[in-house]
GULUMVEX-453440 format. One record per residue (C-alpha): residue number from 1; residue in three letters; x, y, z. Coordinates in steps of 0.001 Angstrom, whole numbers, plus 500000, padded with zeros to 6 digits. Layout:
<atoms>
<atom><seq>NUM</seq><type>ALA</type><px>X</px><py>Y</py><pz>Z</pz></atom>
...
</atoms>
This chain:
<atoms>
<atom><seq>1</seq><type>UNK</type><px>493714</px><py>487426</py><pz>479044</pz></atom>
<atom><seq>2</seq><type>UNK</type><px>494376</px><py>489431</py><pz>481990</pz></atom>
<atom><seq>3</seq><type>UNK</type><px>490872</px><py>489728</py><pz>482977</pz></atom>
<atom><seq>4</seq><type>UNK</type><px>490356</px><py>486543</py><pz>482509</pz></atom>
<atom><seq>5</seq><type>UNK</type><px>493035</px><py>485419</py><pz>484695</pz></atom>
<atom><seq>6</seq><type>UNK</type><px>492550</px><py>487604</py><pz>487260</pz></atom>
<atom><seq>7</seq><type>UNK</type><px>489013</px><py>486684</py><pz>487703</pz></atom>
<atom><seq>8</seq><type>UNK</type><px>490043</px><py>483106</py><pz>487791</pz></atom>
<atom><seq>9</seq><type>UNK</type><px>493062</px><py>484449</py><pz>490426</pz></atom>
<atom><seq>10</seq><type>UNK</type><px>490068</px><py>485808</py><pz>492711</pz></atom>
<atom><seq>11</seq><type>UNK</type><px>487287</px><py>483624</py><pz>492558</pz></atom>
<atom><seq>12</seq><type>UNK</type><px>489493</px><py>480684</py><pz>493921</pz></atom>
<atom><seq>13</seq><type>UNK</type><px>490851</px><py>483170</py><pz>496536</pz></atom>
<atom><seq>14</seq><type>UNK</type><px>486998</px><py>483601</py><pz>497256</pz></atom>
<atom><seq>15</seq><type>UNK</type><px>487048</px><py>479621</py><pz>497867</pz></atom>
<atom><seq>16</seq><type>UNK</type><px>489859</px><py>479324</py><pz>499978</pz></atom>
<atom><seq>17</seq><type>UNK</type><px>489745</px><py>482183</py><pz>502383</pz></atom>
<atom><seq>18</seq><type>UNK</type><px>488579</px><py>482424</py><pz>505574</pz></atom>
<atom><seq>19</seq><type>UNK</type><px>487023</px><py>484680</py><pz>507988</pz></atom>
<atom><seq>20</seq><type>UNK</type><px>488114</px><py>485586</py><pz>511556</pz></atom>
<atom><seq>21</seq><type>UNK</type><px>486183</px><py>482369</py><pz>512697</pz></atom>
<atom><seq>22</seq><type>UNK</type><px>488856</px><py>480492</py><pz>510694</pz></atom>
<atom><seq>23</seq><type>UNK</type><px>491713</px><py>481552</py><pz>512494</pz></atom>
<atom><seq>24</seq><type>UNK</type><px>493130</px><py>480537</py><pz>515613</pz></atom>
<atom><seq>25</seq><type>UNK</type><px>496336</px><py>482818</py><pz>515709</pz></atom>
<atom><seq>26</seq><type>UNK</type><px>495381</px><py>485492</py><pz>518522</pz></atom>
<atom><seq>27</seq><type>UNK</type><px>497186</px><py>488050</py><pz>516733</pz></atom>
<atom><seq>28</seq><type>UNK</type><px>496007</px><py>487360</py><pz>513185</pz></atom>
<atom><seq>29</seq><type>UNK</type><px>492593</px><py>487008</py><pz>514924</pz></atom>
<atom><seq>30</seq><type>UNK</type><px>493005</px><py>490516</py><pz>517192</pz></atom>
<atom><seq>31</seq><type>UNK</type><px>493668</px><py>492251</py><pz>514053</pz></atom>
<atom><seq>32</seq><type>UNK</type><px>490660</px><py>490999</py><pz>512013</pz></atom>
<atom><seq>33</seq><type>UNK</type><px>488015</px><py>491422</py><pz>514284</pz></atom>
<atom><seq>34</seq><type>UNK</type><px>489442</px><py>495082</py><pz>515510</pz></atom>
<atom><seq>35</seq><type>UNK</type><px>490942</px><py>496427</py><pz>512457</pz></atom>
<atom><seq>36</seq><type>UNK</type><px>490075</px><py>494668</py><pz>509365</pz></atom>
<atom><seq>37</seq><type>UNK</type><px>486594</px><py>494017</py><pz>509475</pz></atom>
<atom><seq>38</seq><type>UNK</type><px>486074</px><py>497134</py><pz>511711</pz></atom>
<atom><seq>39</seq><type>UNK</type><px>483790</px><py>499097</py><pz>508963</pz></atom>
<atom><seq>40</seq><type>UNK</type><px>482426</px><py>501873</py><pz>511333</pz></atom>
<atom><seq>41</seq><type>UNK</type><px>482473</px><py>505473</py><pz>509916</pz></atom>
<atom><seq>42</seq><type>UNK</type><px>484903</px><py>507610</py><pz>510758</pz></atom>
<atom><seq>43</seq><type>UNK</type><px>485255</px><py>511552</py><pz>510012</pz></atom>
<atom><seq>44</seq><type>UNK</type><px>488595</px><py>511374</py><pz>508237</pz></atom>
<atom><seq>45</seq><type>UNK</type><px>486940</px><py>508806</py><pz>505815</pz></atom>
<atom><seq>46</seq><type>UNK</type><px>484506</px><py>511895</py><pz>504599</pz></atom>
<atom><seq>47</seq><type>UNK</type><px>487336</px><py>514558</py><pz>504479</pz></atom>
<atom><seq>48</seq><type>UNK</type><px>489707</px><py>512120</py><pz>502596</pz></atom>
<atom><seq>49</seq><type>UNK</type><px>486956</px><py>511246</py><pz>500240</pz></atom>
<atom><seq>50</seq><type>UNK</type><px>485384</px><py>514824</py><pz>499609</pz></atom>
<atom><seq>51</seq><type>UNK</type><px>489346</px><py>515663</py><pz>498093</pz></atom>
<atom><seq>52</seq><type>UNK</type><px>488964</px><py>512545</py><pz>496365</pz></atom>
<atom><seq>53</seq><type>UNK</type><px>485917</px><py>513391</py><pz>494475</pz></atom>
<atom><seq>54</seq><type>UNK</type><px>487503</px><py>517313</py><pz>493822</pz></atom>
<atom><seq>55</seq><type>UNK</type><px>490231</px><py>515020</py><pz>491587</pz></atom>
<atom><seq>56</seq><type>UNK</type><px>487772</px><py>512985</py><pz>490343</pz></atom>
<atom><seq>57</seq><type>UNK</type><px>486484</px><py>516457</py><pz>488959</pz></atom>
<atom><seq>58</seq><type>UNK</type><px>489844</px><py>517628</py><pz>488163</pz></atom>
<atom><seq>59</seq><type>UNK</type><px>489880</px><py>518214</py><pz>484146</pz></atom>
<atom><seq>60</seq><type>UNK</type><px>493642</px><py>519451</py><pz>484161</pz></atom>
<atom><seq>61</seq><type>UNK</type><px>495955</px><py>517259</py><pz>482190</pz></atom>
<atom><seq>62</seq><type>UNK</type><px>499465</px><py>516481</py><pz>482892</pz></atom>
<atom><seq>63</seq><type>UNK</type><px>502158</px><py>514053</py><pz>481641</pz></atom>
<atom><seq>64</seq><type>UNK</type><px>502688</px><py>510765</py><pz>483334</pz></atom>
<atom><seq>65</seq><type>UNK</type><px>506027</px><py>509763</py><pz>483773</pz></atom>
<atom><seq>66</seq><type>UNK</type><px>505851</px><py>506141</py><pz>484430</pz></atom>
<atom><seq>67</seq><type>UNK</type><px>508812</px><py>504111</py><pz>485801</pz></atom>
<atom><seq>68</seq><type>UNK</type><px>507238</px><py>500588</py><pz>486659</pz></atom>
<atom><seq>69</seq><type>UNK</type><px>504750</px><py>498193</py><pz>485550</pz></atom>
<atom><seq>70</seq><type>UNK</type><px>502540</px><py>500992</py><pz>483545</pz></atom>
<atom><seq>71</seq><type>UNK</type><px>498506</px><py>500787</py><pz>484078</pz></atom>
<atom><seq>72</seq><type>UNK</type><px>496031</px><py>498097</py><pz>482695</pz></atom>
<atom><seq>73</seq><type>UNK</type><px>493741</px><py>500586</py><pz>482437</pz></atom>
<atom><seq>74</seq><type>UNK</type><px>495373</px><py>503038</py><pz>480104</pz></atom>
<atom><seq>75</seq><type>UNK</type><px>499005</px><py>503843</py><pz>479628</pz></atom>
<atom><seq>76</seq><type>UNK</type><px>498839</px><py>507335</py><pz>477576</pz></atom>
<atom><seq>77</seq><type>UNK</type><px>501544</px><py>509546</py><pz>478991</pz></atom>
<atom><seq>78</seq><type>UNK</type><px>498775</px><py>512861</py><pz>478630</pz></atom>
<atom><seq>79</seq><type>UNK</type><px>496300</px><py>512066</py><pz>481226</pz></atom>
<atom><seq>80</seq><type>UNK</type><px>493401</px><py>513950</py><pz>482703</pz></atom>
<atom><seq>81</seq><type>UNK</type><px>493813</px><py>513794</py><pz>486670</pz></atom>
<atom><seq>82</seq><type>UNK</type><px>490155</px><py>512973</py><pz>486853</pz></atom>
<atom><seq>83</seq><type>UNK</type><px>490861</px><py>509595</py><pz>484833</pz></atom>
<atom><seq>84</seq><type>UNK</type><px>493900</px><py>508799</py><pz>487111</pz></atom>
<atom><seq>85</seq><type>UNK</type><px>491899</px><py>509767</py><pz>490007</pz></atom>
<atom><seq>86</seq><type>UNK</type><px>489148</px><py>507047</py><pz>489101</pz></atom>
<atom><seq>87</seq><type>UNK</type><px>491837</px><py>504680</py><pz>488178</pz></atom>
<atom><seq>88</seq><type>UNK</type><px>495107</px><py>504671</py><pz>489739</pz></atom>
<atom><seq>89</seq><type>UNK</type><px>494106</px><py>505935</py><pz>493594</pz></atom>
<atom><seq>90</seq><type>UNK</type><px>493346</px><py>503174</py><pz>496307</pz></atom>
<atom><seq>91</seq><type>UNK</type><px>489906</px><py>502638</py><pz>496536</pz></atom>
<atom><seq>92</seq><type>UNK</type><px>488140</px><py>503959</py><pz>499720</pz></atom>
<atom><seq>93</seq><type>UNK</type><px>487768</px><py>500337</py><pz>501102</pz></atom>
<atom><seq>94</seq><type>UNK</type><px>491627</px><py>499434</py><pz>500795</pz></atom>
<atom><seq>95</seq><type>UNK</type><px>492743</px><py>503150</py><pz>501247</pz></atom>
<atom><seq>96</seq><type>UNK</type><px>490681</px><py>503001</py><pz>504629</pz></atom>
<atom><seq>97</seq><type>UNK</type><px>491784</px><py>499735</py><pz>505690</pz></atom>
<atom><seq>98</seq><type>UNK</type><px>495573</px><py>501145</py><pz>505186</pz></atom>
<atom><seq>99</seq><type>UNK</type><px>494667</px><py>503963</py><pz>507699</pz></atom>
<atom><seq>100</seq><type>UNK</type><px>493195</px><py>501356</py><pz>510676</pz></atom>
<atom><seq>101</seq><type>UNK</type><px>496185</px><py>499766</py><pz>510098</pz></atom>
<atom><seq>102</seq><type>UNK</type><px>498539</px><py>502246</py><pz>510616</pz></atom>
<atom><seq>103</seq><type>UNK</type><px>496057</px><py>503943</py><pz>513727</pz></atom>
<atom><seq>104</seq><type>UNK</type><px>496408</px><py>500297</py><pz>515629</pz></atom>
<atom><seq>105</seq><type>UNK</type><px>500242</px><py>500394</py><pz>514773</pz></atom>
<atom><seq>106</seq><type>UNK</type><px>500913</px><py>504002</py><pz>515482</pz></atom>
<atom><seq>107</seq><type>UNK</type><px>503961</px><py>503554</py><pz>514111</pz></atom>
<atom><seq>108</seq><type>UNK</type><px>506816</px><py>506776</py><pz>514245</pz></atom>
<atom><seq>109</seq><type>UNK</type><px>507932</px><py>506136</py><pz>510354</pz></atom>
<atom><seq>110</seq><type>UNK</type><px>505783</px><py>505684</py><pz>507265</pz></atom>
<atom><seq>111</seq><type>UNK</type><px>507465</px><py>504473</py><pz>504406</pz></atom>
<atom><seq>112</seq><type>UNK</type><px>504952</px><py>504835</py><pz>500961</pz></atom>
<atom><seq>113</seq><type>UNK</type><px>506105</px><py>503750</py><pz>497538</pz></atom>
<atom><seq>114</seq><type>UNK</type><px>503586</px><py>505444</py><pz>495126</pz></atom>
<atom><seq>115</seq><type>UNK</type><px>502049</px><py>508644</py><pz>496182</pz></atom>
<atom><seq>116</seq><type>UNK</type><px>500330</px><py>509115</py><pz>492821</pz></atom>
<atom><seq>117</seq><type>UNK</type><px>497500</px><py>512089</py><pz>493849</pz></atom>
<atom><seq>118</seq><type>UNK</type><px>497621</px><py>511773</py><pz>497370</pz></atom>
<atom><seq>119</seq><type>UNK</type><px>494895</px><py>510554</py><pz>498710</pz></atom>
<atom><seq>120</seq><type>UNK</type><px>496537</px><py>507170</py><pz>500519</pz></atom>
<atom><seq>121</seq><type>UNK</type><px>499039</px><py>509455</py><pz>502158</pz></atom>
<atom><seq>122</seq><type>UNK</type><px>496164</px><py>511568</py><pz>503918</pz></atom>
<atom><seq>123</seq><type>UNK</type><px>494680</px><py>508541</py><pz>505218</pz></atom>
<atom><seq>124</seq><type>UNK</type><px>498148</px><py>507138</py><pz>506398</pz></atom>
<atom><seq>125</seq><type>UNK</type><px>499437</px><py>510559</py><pz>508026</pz></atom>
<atom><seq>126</seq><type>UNK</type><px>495820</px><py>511339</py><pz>509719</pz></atom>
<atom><seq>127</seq><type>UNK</type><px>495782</px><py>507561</py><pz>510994</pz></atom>
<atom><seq>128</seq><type>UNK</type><px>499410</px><py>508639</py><pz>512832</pz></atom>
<atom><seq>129</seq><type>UNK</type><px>499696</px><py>512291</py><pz>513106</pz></atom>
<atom><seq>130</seq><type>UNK</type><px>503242</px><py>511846</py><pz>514876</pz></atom>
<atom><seq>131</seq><type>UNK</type><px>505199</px><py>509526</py><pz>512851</pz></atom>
<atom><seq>132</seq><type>UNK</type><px>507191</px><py>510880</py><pz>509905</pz></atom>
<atom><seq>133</seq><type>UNK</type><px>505855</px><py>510279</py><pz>506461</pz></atom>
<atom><seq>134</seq><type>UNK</type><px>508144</px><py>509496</py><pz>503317</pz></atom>
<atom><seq>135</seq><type>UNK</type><px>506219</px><py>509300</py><pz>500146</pz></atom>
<atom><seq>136</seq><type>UNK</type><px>508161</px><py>508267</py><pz>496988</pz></atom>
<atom><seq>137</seq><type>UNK</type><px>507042</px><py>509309</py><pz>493588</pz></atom>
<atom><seq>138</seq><type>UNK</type><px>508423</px><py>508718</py><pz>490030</pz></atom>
<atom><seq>139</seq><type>UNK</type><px>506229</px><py>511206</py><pz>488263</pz></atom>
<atom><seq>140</seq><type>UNK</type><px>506999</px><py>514439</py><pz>488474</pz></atom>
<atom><seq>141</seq><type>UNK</type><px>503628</px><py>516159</py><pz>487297</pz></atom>
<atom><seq>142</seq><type>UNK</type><px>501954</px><py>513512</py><pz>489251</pz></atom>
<atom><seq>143</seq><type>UNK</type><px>503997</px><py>514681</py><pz>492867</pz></atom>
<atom><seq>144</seq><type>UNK</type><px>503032</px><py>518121</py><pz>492272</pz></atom>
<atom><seq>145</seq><type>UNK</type><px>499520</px><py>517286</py><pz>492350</pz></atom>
<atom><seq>146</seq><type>UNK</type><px>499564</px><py>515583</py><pz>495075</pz></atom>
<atom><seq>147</seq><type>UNK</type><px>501422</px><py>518464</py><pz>497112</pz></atom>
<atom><seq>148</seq><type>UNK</type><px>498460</px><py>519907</py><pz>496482</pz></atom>
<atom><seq>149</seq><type>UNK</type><px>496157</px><py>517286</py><pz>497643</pz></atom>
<atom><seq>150</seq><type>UNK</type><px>498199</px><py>517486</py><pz>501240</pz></atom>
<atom><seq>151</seq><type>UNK</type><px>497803</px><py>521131</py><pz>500996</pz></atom>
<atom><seq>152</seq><type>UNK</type><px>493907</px><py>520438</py><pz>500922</pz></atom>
<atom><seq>153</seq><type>UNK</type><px>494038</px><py>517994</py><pz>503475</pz></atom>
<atom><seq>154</seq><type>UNK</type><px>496066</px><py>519749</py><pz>506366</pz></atom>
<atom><seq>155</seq><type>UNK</type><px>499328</px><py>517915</py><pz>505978</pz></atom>
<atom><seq>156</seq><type>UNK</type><px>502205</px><py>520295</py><pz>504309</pz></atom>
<atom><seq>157</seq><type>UNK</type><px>504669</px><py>518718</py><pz>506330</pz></atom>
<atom><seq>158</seq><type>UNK</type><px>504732</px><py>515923</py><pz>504210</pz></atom>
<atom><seq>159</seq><type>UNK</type><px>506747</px><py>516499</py><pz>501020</pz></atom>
<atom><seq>160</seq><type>UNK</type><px>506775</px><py>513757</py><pz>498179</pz></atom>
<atom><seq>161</seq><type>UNK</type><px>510581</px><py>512337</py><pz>497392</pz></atom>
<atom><seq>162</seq><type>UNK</type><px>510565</px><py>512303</py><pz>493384</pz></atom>
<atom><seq>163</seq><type>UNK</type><px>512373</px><py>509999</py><pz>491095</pz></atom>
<atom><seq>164</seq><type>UNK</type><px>513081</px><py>506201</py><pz>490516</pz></atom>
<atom><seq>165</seq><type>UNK</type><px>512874</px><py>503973</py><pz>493822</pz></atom>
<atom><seq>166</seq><type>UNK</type><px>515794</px><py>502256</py><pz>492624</pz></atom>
<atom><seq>167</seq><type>UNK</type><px>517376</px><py>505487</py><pz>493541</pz></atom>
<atom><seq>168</seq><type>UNK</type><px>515676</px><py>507134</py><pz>496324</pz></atom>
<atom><seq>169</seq><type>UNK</type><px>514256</px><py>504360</py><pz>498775</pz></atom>
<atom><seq>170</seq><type>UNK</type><px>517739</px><py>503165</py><pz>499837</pz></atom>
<atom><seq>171</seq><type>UNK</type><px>518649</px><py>506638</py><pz>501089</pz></atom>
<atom><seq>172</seq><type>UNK</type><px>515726</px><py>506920</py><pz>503491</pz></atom>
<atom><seq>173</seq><type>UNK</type><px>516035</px><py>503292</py><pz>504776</pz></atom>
<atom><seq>174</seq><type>UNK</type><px>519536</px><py>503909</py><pz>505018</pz></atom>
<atom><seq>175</seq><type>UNK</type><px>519171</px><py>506956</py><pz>507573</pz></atom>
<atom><seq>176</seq><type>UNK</type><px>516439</px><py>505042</py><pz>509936</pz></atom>
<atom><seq>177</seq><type>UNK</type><px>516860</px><py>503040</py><pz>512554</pz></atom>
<atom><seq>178</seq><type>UNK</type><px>514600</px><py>501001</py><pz>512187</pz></atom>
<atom><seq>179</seq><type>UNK</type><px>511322</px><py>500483</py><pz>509761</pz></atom>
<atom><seq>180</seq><type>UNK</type><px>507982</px><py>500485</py><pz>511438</pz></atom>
<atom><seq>181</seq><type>UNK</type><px>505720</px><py>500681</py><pz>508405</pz></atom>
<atom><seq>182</seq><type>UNK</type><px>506291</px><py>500407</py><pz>505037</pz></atom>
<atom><seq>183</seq><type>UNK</type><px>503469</px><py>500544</py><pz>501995</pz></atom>
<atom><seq>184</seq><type>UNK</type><px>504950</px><py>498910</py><pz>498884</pz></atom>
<atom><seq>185</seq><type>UNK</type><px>502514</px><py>500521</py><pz>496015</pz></atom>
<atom><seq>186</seq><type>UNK</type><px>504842</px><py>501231</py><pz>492973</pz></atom>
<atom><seq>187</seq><type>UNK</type><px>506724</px><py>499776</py><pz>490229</pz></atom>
<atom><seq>188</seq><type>UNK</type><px>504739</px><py>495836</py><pz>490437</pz></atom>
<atom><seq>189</seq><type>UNK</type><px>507207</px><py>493899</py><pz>488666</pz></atom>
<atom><seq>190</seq><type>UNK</type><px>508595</px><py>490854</py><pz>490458</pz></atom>
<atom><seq>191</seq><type>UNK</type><px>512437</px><py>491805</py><pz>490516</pz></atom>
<atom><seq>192</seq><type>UNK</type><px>512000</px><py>495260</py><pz>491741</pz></atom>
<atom><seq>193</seq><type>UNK</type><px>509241</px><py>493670</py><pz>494544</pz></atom>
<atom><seq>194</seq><type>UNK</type><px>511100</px><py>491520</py><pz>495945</pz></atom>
<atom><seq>195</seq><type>UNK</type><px>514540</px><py>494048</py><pz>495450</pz></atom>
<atom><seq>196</seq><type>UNK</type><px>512914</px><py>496707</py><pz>497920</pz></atom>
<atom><seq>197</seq><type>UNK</type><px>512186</px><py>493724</py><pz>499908</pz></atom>
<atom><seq>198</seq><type>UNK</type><px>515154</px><py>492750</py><pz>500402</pz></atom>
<atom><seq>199</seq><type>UNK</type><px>516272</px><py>496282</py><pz>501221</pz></atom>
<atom><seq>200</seq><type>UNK</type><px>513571</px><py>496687</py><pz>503813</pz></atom>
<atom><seq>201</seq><type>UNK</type><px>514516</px><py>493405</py><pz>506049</pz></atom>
<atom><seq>202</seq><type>UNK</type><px>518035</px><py>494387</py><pz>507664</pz></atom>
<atom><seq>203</seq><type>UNK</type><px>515734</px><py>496958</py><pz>509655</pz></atom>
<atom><seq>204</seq><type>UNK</type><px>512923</px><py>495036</py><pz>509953</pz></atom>
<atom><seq>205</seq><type>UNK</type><px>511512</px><py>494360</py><pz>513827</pz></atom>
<atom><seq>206</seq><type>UNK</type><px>509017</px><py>492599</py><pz>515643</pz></atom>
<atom><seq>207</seq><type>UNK</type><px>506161</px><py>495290</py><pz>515147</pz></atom>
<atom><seq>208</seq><type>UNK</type><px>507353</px><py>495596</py><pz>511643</pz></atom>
<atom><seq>209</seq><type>UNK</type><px>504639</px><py>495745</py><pz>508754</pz></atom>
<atom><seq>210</seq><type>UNK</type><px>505112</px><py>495706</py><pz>505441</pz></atom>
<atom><seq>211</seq><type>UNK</type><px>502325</px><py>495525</py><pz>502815</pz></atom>
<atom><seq>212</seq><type>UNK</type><px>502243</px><py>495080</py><pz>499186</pz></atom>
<atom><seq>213</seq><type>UNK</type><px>499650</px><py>496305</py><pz>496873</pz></atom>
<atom><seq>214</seq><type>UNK</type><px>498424</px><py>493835</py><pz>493869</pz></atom>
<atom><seq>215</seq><type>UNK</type><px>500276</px><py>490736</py><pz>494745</pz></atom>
<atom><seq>216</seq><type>UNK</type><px>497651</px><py>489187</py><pz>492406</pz></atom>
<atom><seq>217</seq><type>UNK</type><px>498722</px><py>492121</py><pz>489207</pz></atom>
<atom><seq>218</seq><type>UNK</type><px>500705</px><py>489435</py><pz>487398</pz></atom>
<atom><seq>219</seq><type>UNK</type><px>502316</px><py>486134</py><pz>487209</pz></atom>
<atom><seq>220</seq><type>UNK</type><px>505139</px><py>487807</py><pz>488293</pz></atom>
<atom><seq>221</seq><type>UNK</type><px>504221</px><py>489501</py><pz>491033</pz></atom>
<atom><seq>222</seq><type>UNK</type><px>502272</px><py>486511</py><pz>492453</pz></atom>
<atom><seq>223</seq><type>UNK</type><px>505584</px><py>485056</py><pz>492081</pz></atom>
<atom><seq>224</seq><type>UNK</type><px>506715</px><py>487814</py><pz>494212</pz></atom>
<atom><seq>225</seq><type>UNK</type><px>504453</px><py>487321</py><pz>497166</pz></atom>
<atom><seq>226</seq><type>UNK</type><px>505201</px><py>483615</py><pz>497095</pz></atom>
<atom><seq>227</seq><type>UNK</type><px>508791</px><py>484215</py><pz>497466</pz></atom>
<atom><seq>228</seq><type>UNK</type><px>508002</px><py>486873</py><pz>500191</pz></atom>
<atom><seq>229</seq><type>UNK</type><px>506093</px><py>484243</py><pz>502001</pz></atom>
<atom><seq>230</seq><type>UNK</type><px>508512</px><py>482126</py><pz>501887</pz></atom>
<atom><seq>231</seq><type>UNK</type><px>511485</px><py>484084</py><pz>503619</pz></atom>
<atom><seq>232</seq><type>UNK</type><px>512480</px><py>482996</py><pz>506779</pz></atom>
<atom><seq>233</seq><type>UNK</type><px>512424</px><py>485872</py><pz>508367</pz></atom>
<atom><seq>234</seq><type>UNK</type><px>508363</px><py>486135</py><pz>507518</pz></atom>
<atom><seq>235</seq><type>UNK</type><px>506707</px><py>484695</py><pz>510429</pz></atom>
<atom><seq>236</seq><type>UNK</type><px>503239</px><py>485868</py><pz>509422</pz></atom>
<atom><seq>237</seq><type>UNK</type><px>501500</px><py>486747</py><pz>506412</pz></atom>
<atom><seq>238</seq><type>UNK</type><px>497692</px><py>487668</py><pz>505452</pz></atom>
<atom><seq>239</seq><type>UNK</type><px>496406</px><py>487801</py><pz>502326</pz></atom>
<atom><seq>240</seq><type>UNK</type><px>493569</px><py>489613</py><pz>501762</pz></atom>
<atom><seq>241</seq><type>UNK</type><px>493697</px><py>489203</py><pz>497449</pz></atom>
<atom><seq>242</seq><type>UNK</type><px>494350</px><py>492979</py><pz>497136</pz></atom>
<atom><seq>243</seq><type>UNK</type><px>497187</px><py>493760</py><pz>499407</pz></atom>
<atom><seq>244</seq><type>UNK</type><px>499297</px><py>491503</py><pz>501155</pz></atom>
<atom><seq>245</seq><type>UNK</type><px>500311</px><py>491882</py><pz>505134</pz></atom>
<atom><seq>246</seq><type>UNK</type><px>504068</px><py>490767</py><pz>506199</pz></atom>
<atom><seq>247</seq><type>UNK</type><px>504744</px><py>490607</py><pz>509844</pz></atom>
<atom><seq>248</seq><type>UNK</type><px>507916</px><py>489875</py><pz>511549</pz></atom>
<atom><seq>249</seq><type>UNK</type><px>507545</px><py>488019</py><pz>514983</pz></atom>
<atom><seq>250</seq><type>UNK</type><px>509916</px><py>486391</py><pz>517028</pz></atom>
<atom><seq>251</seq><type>UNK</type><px>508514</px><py>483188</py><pz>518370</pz></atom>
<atom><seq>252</seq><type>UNK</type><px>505274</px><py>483015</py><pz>516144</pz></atom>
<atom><seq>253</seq><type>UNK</type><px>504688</px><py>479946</py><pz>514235</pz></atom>
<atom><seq>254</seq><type>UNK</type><px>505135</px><py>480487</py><pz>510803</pz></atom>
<atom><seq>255</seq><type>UNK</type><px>501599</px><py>480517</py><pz>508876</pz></atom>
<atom><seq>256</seq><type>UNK</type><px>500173</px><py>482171</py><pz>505687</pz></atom>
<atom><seq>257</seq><type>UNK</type><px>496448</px><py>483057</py><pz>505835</pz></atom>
<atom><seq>258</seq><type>UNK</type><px>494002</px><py>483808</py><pz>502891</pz></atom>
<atom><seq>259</seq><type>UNK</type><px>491163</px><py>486257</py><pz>504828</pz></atom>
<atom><seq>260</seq><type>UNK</type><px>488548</px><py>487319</py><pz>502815</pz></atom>
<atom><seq>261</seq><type>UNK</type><px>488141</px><py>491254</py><pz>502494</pz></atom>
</atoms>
């Protein structure tokens, strides 16, 4: 059923969205042409993806601790890091897209909600080298890996916050001044979407971005997006099926657009 649904979900996304020669918003259109749809090669891309396949090949196994939604893939708590590897990182396309994102923002925080192995958190702290990276984790086993995935990569200075975000996101909003960027990847139910939301908006600005990761996962959290989309502090939102981008801008007309990716 949730195959089937989710097909259906992205086949009339496929129908409805657009291109950049859809859109008349400078912004929205600035950011497609230069940043979304930029697919050039870039060097990080190979050293990200070369760790990547070393996880891929990774036949340890370790016990999942999961705290959200759970995996419709498989949800056995002893997992081989090569299977989570396969299924639970971003793929290259979306991981990459996160880091051109970030590298035209250049924001000075980084907020991510699911570091699972790693691999998204390389892309995001090469695309910024200055700004300070939080990564949240609820699995234990699943943090330590990825400590050693930033090892690999170059990046010890990032160190993975574990436990539930119910308990640990509030603390780091709490002691910034403001949020620049903020990854929502983690726990895709509806209440606790739209509850880290909610935390995220009193320090929200007008180069804010927030993205959230399956926005098409359920009924719920397409729910979740809708009620994102609706908030009136949301000026701008792009929906590219797989993640969904939230922009703050004083001034902007308020518009929603479905871009294909």
């Amino acid at each position: 059923m949730f195959n089937f649904r989710f097909a259906t979900d992205y086949v009339l996304h496929r129908l409805k969205a657009k291109n950049r020669h859809g859109v008349h918003s400078p912004f929205v259109y600035r950011l497609i042409d230069n940043v979304i749809y930029d697919f050039r090669a870039k060097k990080v891309y190979t050293e990200v993806e070369n760790i990547r396949n070393g996880l891929i090949n990774d036949t340890r196994i370790i016990t999942v601790t999961d705290l959200g939604a759970g995996s419709h893939v498989n949800n056995n708590r002893q997992k081989k890091i090569g299977d989570i590897a396969r299924n639970a990182l971003k793929p290259p396309k979306l991981a990459q897209l996160l880091h051109r994102l970030v590298a035209d923002l250049q924001p000075r925080n980084i907020i991510e909600l699911g570091t699972c192995l790693g691999t998204t958190t390389l892309y995001l702290q090469n695309a910024a080298p200055d700004a300070k990276v939080y990564t949240l984790e609820g699995c234990p086993e699943t943090a330590r890996i990825a400590k050693e995935t930033f090892k690999n990569g170059g990046i010890d200075a990032v160190e993975p916050t574990v436990g539930n975000f119910d308990d640990t996101l509030s603390d780091i909003i709490d002691n910034l001044p403001q949020l620049d960027f903020v990854f929502v990847d983690g726990n895709h139910q509806k209440d606790a979407t739209l509850k880290y939301f909610e935390w995220c908006l009193p320090k929200v600005h007008e180069n804010t971005m927030l993205i959230f990761d399956d926005i098409y996962w359920s009924q719920g959290m397409k729910e979740a997006w809708a009620q994102i989309k609706a908030h009136p502090q949301v000026t701008v939102t792009i929906d590219l099926f797989w993640i969904g981008l939230v922009f703050f801008k004083p001034g902007q007309a308020k518009e929603d657009f479905l871009i294909k990716f």
